[in-house]
C-alpha positions as CSV (number, residue, x, y, z in Angstrom):
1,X,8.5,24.5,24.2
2,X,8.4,21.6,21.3
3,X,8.4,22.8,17.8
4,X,5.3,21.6,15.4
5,X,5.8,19.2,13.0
6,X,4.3,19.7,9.3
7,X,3.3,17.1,7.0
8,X,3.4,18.4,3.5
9,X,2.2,17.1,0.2
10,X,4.1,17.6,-2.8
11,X,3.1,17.7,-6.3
12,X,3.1,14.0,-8.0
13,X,4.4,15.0,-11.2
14,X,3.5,18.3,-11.8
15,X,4.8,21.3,-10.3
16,X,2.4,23.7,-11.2
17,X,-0.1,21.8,-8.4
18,X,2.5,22.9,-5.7
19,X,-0.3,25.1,-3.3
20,X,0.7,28.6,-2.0
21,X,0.4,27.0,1.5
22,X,2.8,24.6,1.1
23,X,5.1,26.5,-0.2
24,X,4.9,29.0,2.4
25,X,5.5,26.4,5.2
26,X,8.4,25.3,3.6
27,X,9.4,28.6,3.5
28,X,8.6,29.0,7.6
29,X,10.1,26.3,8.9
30,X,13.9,25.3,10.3
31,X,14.3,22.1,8.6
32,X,12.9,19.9,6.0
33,X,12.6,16.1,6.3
34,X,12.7,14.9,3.0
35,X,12.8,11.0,1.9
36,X,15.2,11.6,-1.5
37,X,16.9,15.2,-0.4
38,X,18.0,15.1,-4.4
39,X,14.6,15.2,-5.2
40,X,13.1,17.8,-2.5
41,X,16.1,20.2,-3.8
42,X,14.8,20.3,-7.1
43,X,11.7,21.7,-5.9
44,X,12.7,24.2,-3.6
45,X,15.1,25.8,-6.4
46,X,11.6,25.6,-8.4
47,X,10.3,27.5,-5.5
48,X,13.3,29.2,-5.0
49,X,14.0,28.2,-1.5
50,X,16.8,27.5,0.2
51,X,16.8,25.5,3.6
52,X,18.6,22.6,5.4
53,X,17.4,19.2,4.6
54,X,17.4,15.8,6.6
55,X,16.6,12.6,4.5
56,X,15.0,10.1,6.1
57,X,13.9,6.7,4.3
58,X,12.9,3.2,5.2
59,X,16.6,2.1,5.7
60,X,17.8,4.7,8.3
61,X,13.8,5.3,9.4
62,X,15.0,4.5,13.2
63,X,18.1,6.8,13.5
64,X,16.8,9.6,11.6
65,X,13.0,10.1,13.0
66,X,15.0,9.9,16.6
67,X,16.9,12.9,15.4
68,X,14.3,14.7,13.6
69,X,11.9,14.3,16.2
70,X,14.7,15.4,18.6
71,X,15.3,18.7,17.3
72,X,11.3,19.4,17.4
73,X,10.9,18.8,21.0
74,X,14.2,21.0,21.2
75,X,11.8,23.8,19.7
76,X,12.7,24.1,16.2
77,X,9.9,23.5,13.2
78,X,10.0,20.6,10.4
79,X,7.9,19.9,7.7
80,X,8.3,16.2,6.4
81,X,7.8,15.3,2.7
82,X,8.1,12.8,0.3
83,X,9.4,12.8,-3.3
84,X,6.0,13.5,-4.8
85,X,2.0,13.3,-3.0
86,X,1.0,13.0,0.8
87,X,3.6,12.0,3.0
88,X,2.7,8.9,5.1
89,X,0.7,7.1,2.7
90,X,2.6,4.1,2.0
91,X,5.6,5.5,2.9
92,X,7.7,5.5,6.2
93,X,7.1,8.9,6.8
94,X,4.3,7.0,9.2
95,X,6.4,6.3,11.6
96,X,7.4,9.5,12.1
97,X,3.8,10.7,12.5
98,X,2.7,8.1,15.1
99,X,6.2,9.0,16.8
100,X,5.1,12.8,16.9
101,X,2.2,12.0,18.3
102,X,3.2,9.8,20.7
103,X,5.8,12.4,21.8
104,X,2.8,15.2,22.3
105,X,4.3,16.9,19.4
106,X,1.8,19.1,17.3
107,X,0.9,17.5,13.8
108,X,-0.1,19.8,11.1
109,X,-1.4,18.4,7.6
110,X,-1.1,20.5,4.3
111,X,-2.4,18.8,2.0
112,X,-2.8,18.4,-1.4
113,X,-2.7,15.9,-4.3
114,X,-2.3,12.1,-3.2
115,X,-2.1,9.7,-6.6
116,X,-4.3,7.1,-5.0
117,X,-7.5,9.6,-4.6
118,X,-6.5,11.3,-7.8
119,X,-6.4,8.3,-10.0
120,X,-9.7,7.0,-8.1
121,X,-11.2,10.5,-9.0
122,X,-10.7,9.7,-13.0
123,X,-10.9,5.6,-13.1
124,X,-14.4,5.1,-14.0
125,X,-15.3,2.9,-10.9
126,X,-17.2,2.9,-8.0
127,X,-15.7,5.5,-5.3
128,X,-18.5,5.5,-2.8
129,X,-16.3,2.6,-1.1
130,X,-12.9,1.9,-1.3
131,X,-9.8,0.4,0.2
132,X,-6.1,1.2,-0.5
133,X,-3.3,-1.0,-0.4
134,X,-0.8,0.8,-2.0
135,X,1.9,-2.1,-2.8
136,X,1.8,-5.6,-2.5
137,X,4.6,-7.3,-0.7
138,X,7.3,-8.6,-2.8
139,X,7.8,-11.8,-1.3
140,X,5.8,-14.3,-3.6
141,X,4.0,-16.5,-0.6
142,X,2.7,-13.1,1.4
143,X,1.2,-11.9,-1.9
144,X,-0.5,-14.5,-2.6
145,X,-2.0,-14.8,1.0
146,X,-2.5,-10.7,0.7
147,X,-4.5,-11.4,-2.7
148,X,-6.2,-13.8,-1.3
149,X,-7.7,-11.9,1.4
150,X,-8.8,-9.3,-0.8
151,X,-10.8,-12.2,-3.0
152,X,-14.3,-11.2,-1.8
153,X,-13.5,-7.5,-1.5
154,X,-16.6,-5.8,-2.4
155,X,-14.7,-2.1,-2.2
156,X,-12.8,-0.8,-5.1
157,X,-9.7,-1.6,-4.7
158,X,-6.4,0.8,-5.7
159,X,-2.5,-0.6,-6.2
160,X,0.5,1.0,-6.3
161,X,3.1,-0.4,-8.9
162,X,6.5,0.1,-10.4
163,X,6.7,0.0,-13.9
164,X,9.3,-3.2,-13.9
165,X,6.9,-5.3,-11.6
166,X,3.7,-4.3,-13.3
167,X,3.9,-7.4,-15.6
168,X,4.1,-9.5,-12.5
169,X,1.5,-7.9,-10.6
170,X,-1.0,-7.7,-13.8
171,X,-0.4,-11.6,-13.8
172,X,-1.4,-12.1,-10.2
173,X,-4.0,-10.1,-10.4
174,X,-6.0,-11.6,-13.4
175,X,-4.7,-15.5,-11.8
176,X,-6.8,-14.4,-8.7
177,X,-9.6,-12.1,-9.8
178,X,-10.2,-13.2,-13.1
179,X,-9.6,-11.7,-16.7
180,X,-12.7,-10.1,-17.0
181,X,-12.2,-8.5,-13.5
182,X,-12.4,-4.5,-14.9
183,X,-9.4,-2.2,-13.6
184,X,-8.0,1.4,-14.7
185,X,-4.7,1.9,-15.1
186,X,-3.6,5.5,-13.9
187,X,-0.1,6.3,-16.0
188,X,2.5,8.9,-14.4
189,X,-0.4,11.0,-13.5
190,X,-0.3,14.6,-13.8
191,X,2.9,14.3,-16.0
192,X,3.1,14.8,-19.5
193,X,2.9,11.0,-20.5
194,X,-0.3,10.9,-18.3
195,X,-2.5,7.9,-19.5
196,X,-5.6,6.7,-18.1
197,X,-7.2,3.7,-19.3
198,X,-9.9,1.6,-18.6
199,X,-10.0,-2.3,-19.4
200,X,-10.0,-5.7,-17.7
201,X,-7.1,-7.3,-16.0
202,X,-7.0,-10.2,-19.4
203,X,-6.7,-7.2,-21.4
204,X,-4.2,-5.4,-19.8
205,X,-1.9,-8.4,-18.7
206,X,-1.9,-9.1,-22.8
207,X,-1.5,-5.8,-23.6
208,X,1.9,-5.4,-21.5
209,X,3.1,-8.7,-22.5
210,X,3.5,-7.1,-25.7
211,X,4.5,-3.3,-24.5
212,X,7.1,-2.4,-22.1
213,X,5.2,-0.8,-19.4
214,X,6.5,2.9,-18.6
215,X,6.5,4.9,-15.8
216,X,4.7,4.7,-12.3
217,X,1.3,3.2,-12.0
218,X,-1.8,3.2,-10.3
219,X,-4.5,0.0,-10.9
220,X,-8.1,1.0,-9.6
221,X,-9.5,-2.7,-9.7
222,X,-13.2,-2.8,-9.2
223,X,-14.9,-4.9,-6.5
224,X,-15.6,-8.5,-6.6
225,X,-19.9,-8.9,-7.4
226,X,-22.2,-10.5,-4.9
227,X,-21.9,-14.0,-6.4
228,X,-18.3,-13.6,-6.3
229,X,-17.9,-11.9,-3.1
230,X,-19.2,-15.4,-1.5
231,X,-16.0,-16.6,0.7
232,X,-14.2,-19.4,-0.9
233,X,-14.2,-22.8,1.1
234,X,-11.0,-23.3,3.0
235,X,-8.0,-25.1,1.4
236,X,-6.9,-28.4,3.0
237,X,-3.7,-26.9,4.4
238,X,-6.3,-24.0,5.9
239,X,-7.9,-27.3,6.8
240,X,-5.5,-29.2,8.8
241,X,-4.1,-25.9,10.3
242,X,-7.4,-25.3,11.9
243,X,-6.6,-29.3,13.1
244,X,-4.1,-28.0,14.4
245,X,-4.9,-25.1,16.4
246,X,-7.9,-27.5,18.1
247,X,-5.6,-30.1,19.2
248,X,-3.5,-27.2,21.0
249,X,-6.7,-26.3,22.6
250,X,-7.0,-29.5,23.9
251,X,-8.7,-31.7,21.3
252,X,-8.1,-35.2,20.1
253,X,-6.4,-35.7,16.6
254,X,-9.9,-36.9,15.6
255,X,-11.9,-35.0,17.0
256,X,-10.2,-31.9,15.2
257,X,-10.3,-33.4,12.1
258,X,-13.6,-34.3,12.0
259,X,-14.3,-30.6,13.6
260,X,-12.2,-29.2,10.9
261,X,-13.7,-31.0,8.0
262,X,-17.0,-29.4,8.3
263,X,-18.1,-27.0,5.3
264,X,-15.0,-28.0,3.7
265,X,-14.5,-29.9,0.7
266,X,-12.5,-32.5,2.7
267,X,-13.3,-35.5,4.5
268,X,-12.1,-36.1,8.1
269,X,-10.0,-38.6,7.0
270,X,-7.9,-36.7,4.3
271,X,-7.1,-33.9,7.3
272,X,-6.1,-36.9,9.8
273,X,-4.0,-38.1,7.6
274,X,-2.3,-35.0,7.0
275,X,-2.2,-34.0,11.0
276,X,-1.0,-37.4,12.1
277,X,1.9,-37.3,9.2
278,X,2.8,-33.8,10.4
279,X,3.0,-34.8,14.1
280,X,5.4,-37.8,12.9
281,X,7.6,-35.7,11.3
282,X,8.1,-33.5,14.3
């Protein structure tokens, strides 16, 4: 008979947060799955524990949730964890979980604090509605294409960030929401350095420009308004790929340009241009 598989939050800075329950199952279990095994150690001396850990992490993700899901169908009981909140929430403990499942393998949550909901909980914006994103992709062309999706997010909207990149991010940020766009930023939470301050993303961009940003952060950026939640018209390379995709349905070169040029800033000729050039070159 399969073992159960137990997803556990950990505390996110401080350990006085760790619940009895959590502590018990780690205490219950065979095995831990842990992402840093450094950091999980620290915390089960704190709790006085000793058991055997596996680390898994987004490099060896494939080997090691084979394995760890390998010895739960064998019977035996894990709980996974990462180095500090909910495991699974941006972080590849996911795959594990939608493995598990897959597999029929029991799932058990114990949860407890997650830095996204906690730094929601204290930013001073709306919470009603909200939509996580955790962090943005490093690569400079898919962020910009990521923030420009969320342009006309009316939802709160909550970050992850490492303190080396926050300068970067802030940057982004206030290029495409605007510096009077209001966000928190939620400072090593729980910790004894926790900060939480409210401003606007001109603010804070200048204000780290000036002071090295330190430790881990959490940005709670507040929805875009009515007027601004109004989608932007498409950009003439949105233009021409839309060109594009027509012709591969079968459409003329003008035709699609002059189809694609409606409620766009451009005029058929500008996107025939551009599709003709295109189909030269290739």
């Amino acid at each position: 008979m399969a073992g159960t598989l137990y997803i556990v939050a950990t505390p996110i800075g401080n350990l006085e947060d760790m619940t009895p329950r959590a502590a018990a199952t780690f205490g219950s279990v065979d095995f831990i799955a842990a992402e840093d095994t450094r950091v999980t150690l620290k915390l089960l001396n704190h709790l006085g524990l000793k058991k055997p850990l596996v680390s898994y992490y987004e490099h060896n993700l494939k080997e090691r949730g084979q394995y760890i899901l390998g010895r739960v169908l064998a019977g035996e009981n894990c709980a996974l964890c990462s180095d500090a909140g909910m495991p699974a929430i941006s972080d590849p403990g996911e795959v594990i979980v939608a493995d598990a499942l897959a597999a029929g393998i029991r799932v058990v949550p114990v949860p407890a604090a997650s830095a996204c909901v906690t730094a929601l909980a204290v930013s001073g914006q709306a919470t009603g509605r909200f939509v996580f994103e955790g962090f943005l992709p490093t690569n400079l062309r898919q962020r910009r294409e990521r923030l420009e999706q969320l342009r006309g997010e009316q939802r709160t909207v909550i970050f992850y960030e490492a303190p080396h990149k926050l300068r970067m991010t802030l940057g982004h940020l206030k290029e495409a929401f605007g510096p009077e766009r209001s966000v928190t930023l939620a400072r090593e939470l729980t910790k004894l350095h926790e900060e939480i301050v409210k401003t606007t993303l001109g603010e804070a961009a200048a204000y780290y420009e000036a002071n090295a940003p330190r430790g881990e952060y959490v940005l709670v950026m507040a929805g875009a308004s009515g007027q601004e939640a109004r989608p932007a018209p498409p950009s003439l390379d949105q233009a021409v790929q839309a060109a594009r995709a027509l012709m591969e349905s079968g459409s003329s070169a003008s035709a699609a340009a002059k189809r694609a040029a409606q409620d766009t800033p451009f005029s058929k000729s500008q996107i025939y241009r551009l599709l003709t050039r295109e189909e030269e070159e290739q």
